[in-house]
C-alpha positions in Angstrom: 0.0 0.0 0.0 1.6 3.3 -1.2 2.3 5.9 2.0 0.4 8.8 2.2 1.2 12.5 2.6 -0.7 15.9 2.6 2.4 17.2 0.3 5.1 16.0 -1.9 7.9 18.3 -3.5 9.6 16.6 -6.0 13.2 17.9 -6.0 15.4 18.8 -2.9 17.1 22.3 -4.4 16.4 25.3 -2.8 13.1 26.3 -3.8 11.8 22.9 -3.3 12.7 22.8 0.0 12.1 26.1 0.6 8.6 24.9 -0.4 8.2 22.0 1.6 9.3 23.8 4.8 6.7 26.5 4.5 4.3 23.9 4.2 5.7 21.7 6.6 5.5 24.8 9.6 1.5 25.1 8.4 1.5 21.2 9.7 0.9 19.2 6.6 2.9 16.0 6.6 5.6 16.9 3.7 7.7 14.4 2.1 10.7 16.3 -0.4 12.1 13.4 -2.9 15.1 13.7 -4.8 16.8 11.9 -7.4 20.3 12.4 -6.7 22.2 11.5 -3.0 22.6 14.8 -2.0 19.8 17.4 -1.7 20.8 21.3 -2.5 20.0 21.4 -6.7 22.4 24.1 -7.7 23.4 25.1 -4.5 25.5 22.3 -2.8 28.9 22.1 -1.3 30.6 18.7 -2.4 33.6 17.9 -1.8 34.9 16.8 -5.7 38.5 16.9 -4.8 39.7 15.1 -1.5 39.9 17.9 0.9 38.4 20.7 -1.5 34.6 21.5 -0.8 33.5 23.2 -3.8 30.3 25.1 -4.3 29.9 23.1 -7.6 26.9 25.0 -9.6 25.9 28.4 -7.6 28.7 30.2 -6.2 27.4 33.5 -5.0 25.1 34.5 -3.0 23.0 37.7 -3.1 19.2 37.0 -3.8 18.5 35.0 -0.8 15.4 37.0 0.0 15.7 38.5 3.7 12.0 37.0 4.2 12.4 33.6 3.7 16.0 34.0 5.6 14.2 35.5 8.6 10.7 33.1 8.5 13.2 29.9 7.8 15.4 31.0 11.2 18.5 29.7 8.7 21.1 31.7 10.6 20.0 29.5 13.6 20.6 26.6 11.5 24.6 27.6 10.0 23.8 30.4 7.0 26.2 32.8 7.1 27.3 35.6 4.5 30.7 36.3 4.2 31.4 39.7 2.0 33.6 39.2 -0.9 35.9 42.1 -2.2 34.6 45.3 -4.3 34.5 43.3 -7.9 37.4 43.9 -9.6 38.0 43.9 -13.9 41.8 43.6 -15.0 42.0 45.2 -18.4 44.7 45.1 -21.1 47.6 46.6 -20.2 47.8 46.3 -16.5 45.0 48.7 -15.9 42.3 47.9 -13.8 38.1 49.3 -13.1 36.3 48.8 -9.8 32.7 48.6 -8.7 31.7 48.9 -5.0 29.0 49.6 -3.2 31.0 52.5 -2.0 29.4 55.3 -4.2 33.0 57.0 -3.6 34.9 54.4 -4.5 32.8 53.7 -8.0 33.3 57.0 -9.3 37.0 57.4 -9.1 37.7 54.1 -10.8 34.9 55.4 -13.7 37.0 58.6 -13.4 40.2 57.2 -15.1 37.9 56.9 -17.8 35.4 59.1 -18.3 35.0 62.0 -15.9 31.4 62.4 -17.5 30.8 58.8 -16.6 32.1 59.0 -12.8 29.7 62.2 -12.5 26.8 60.7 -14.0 26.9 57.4 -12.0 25.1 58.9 -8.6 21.8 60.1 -10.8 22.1 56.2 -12.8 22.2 54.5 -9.5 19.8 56.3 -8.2 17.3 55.8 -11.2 18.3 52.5 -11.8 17.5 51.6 -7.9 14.2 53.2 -8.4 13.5 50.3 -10.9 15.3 47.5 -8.4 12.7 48.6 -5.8 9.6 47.9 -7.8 11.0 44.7 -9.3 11.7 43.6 -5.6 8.1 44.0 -4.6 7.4 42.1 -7.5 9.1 39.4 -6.6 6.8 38.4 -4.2 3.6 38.9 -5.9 1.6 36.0 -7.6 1.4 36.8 -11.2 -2.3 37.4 -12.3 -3.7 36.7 -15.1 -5.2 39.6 -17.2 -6.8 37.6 -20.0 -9.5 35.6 -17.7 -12.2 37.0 -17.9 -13.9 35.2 -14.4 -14.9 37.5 -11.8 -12.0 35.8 -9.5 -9.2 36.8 -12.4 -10.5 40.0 -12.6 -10.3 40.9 -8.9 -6.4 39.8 -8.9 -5.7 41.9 -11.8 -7.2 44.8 -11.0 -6.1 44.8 -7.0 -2.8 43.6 -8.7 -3.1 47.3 -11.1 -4.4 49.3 -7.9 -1.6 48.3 -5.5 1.4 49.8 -8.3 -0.6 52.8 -9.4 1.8 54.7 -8.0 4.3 53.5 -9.9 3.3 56.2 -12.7 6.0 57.2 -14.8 8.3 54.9 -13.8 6.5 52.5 -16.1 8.4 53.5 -19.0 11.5 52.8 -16.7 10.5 49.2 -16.4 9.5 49.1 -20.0 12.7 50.3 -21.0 14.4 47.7 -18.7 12.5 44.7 -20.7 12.9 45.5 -23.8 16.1 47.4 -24.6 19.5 45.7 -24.6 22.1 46.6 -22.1 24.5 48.3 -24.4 21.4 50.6 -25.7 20.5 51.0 -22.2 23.9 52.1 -20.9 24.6 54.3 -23.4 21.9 56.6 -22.4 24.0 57.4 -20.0 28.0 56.3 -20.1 30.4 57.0 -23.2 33.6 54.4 -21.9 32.7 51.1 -23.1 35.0 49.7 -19.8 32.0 51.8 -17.6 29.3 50.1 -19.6 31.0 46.5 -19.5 30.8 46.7 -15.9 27.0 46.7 -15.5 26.6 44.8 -19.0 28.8 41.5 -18.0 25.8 40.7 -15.8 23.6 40.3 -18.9 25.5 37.5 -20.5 25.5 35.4 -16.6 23.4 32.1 -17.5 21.8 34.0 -20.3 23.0 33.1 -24.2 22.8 37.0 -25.0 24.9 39.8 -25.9 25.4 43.7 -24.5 23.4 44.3 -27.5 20.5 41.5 -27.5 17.3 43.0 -27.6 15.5 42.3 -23.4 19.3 41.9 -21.9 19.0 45.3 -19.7 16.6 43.5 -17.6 19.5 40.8 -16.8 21.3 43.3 -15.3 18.3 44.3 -13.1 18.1 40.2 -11.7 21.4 40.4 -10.5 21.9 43.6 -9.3 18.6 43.0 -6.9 20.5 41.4 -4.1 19.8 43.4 -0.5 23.2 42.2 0.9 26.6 43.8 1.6 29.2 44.0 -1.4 29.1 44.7 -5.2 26.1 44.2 -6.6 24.5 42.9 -3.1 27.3 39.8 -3.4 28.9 37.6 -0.7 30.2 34.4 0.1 28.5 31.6 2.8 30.5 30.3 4.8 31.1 26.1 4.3 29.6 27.1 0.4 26.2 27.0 -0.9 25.1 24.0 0.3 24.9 25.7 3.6 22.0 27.7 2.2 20.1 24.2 1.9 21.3 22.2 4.3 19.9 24.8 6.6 16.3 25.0 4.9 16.1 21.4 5.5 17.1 21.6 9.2 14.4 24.1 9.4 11.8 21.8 7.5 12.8 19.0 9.2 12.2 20.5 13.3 8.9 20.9 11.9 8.2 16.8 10.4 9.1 17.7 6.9 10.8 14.7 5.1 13.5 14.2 2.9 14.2 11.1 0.9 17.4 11.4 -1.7 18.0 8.7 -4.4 14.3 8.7 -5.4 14.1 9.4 -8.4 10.4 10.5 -9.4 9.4 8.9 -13.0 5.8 9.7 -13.4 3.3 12.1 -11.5 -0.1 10.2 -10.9 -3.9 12.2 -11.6 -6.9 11.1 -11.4 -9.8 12.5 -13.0 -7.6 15.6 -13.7 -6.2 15.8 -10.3 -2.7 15.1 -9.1 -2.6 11.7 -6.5 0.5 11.4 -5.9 4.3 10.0 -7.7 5.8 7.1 -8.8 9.1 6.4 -8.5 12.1 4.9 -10.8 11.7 1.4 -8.9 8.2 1.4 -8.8 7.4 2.6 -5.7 4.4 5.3 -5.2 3.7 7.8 -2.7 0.1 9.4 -2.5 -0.7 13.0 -1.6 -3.5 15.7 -2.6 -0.6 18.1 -3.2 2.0 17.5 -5.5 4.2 20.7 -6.0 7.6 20.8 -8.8 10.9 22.2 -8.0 12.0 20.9 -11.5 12.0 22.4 -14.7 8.5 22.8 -16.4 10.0 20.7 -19.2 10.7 17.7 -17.3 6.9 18.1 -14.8 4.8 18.0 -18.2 7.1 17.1 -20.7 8.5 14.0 -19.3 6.2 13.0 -15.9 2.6 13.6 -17.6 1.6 12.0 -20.9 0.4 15.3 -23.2 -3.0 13.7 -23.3 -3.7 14.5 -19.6 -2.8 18.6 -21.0 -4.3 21.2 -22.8 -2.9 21.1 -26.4 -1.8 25.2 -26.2 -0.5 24.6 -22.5 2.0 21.7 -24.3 2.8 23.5 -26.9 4.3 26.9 -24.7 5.8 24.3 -22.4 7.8 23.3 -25.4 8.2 26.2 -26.7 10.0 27.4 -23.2 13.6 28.3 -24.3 16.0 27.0 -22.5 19.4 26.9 -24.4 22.3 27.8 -22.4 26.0 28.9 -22.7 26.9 29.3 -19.4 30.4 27.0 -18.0 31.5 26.3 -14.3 35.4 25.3 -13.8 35.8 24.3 -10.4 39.9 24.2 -9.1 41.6 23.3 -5.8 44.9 25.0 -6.4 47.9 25.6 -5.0 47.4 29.7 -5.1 44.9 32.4 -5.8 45.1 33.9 -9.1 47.7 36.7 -8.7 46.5 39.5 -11.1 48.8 41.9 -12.5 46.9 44.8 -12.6 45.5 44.3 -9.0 47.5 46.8 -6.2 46.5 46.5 -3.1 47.5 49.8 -2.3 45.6 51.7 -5.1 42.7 49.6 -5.2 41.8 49.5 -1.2 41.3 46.1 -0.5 44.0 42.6 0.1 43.0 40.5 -2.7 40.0 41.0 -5.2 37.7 37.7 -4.1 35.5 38.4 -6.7 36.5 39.2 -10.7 35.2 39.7 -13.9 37.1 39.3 -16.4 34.9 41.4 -19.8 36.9 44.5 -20.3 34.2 46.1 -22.6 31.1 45.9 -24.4 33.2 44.8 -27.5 34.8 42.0 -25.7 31.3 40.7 -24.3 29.5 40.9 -27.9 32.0 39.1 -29.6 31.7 36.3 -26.9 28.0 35.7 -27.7 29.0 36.5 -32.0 30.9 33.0 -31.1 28.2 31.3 -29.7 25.3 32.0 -32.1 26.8 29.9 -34.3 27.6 27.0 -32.1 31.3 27.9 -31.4 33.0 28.3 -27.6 34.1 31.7 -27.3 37.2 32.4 -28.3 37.8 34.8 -25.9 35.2 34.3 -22.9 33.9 36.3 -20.2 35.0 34.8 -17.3 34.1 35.2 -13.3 36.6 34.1 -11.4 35.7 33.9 -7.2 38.2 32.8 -4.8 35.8 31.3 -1.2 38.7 30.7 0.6 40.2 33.5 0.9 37.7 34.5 3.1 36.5 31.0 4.3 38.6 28.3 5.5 36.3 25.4 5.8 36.4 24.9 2.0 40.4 24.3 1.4 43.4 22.9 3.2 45.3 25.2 4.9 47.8 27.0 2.3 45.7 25.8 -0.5 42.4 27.2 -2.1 39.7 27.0 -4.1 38.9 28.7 -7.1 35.4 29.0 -9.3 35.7 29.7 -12.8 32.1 30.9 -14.0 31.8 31.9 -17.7 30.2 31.9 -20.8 29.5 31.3 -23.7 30.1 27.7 -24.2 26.9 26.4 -26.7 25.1 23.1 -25.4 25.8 22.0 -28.8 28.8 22.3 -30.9 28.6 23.4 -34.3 32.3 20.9 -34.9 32.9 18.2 -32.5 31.0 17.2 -29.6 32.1 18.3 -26.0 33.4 14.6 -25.0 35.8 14.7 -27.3 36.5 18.6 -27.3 36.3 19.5 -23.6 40.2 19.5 -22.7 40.8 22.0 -25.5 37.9 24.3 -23.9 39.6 24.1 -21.0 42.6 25.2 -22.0 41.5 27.7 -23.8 39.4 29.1 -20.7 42.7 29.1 -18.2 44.6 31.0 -21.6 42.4 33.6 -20.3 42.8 33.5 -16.7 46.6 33.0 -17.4 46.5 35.9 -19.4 45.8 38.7 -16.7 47.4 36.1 -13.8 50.3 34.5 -15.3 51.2 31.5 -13.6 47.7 30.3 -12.2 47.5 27.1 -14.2 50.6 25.7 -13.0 49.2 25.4 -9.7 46.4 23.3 -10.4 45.7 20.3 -8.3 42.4 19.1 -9.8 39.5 20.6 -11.2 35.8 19.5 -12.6 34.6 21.2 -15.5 31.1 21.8 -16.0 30.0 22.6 -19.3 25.8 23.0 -20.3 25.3 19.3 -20.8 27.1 18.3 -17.8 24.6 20.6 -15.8 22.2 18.8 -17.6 22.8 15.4 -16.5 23.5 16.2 -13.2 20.8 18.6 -11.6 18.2 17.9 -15.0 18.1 21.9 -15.8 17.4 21.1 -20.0 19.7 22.3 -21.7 21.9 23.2 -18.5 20.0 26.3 -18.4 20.9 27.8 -14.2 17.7 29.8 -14.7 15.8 27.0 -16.1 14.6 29.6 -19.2 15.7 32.7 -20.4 15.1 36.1 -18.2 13.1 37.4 -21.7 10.0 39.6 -21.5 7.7 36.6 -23.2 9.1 34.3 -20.3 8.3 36.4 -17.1 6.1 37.5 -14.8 2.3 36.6 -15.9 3.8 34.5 -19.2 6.3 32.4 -17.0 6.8 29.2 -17.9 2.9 29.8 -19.7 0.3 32.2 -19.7 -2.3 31.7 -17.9 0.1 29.2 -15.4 2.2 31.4 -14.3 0.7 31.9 -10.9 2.6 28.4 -9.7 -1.1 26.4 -10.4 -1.0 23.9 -13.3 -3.6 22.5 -15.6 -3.7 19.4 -13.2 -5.7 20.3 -10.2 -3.6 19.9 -6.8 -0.1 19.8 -9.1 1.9 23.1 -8.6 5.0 24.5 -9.9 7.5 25.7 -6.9 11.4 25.7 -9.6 12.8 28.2 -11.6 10.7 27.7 -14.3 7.8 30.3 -12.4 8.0 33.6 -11.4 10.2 35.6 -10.8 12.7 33.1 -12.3 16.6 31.4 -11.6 19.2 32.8 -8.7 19.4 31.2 -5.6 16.5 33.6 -3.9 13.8 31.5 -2.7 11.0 33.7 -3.7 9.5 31.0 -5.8 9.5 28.0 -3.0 7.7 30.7 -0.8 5.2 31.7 -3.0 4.5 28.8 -4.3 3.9 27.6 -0.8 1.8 30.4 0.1 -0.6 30.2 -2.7 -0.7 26.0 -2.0 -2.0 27.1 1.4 -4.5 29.4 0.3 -6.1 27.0 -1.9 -6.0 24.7 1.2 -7.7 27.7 3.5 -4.8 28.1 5.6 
């Protein structure tokens, strides 16, 4: 006889359990199955490399929201943000740009090249923050749908449309944000294409897109929205990102919630157009009223629901969905920390930049997406290079370190070659870069893993290794993410919800979709 539950999450990453726990603290009997042996998704600490924990997918954190941080209790349960440096850019010929959430600080690197720029940047904060705020309250709303015509729809859009009336003008701001590209959006204000590269490389972060892609200003928005201390709202957790869900499972669990790893869901049982529960890769089934998805939309309908038990439109945006990725994750225990040429410690403020871009202008970035469009690695890639242990010493042996190499673009299909047989010469080609404003690093390799999009793939199930599990487009957010008319984390099966990346308000280790999700579960249950 199959066990019964009031809930099952199927997936243990962050939002799933972020999910479950919410649900779990409301007192319904949760069960959390995942597929692999170790629950986190994207945000896990393991330790590849004997003696080397390496945050293996996500390796930032800045979007965990402050809500589900305080609700959760995680800094009871081990969370811990560690700041990294002010993020630092080497550029050709030894010369260097900083940005800092010291407004000071900012302008006099833009200074040394543009004065207009450095002068400028208080007002383009300012109005860009103005943006960041409204998107923030966003976050947590449950998108409406405007095209129901049923008094209930109606209600939710129009309280939805009364609560931002004051928004006003800024409407265009948002618009603007959407729609334009980074480059086009940035040069309404900055002349030095290093300035604009700055705030452009986020664009191109788990998104196949240019500086000058049509909708890539709004990337810049998703990263930039973090409400922590450092650059951009970045910072390190101490013991890596697995601490983040190791400690929303301690939470779930003081309150019942179960976790079960290596169960691997296959197929989602319904009933009369209702979800019943799950069965699992050995045959086993688990019963519930509440079945809620932390993976991608692809895999809940495409894969665990024959397309007969979904509308024919519903399939068809599912599959539609676009998830191709170019992102790349090198992960090193090393000898030494990248030692960067153009990095003075003395000039620059700070003992050792934790946290680099390497994407000296908006020339440099374009041309690493010009590569990818047609199915070739970029010859030059942009290229994030974060050093943890500098400022945490859980995740290395003493005197050694660990380095994350987070790039793009690197196609999830090779136009020559396939990446089996191709891989070692991406790899080389990616520490050529490294090397090239830190001579030396390579040599001090101990080991690495190297994670290009269909390795992500196989190993967390994102199609396509997408990290946001779909592009950060206007057609695939808010009220039209992953579907219209199911983007409010329901589905066409009654009782099956979506809780992952694939609904609002999208990829980033933030949480906001495991909590809403939750919350709207428990509204349709009355609590």
């Amino acid at each position: 006889m199959a066990a019964r539950y009031d809930a099952i999450v199927i997936g243990a990453g962050h939002n799933g359990l972020t999910c479950a726990s919410y649900l779990a603290r409301a007192g319904l009997k949760t069960l959390v199955l995942e597929r692999r042996p170790v629950i986190g998704g994207a945000a896990v600490t393991e330790e590849i490399i004997p003696g080397f924990k390496f945050s293996v997918f996500s390796y930032l954190m800045s979007l965990l929201h402050p809500k589900v941080i305080a609700d959760l209790e995680l800094r009871r349960f081990g969370f811990e943000v560690l700041p990294a440096s002010d993020m630092f850019g080497p550029l050709p010929g030894g010369n260097h740009i900083l940005f800092s959430d010291s407004m000071e600080k900012t302008q006099k690197s833009f200074a040394r090249f543009s004065r207009k720029d450095a002068e400028i940047y208080p007002e383009f904060d300012k109005y860009l923050m103005e943006s960041v705020a409204i998107v923030r309250k966003i976050l947590l709303e449950t998108p409406p749908d405007p095209t129901c015509r049923d008094w209930k729809s109606f209600k939710q859009t129009a309280s939805f449309l009364w609560k931002y009336r004051k928004v006003g003008g800024k409407l265009f701001r948002l618009i603007d944000l959407f729609t334009m590209s980074a480059d086009d959006y940035l040069s309404e204000w900055f002349e030095s294409s290093e300035v604009k590269a700055v705030l452009a490389y986020y664009c191109g972060i788990g998104t196949l897109a240019g500086p000058k892609s049509p909708g890539s200003a709004y990337v810049i928005t998703h990263h930039v929205m973090g409400e922590h201390a450092g650059a951009g709202g970045w910072g390190f957790v101490r013991g890596g990102m697995g601490t983040i869900t190791q400690a929303i499972a301690a939470s779930g669990r003081e309150k019942g919630l179960e976790i079960r790893t290596e169960a691997e869901v296959v197929a989602i049982d319904t009933a009369n157009g209702r979800a019943t529960g799950v069965t699992l890769a050995d045959g086993t089934r688990y019963e519930a009223g509440i079945v809620a998805s932390n993976v991608s939309a692809k895999l809940t309908f495409l894969k665990f629901l024959p397309k007969s038990a979904l509308p024919s439109e519903f399939v068809r945006d599912v599959e539609s969905y676009r998830t191709y990725s170019g992102a790349f994750k090198i992960n090193i225990a090393c000898e030494r920390l990248p030692q960067y040429t153009a990095f003075d410690p003395a000039v620059c403020g700070f003992e050792y930049p934790s946290y680099t871009h390497i994407g000296p202008t908006i020339e440099y970035l374009e041309k690493a997406y010009d590569d990818a469009k047609y199915g070739r690695w970029s010859a030059d890639p942009f290229i994030t290079p974060v050093t943890p242990s500098f400022v945490d010493k859980t995740v290395a042996p003493p005197g050694k370190h660990v380095v994350h190499l987070f790039g793009g673009h690197a196609p999830y299909k090779l136009a020559e070659g396939d990446w089996e047989t191709r891989k070692d010469e991406f790899v080389r080609n990616a520490l050529r870069v490294v090397d090239e404003h830190a001579p030396g690093f390579s040599d001090g390799i101990i080991g690495m893993q190297v994670l290009t999009p269909p390795d992500i793939e196989r190993i967390i199930g994102s199609p396509h290794g997408h990290i946001f599990h779909g592009e950060l487009q206007i057609d695939q957010l808010f009220w039209s993410r992953p579907a219209p008319h199911y983007a409010d984390y329901r589905s066409p099966i009654a009782g099956l919800y979506q809780c992952g990346a694939s609904a609002h308000p999208g990829g980033g280790v933030g949480a906001v979709v495991g909590h809403n999700a939750a919350r709207e579960i428990l509204k349709d249950l009355g609590k």
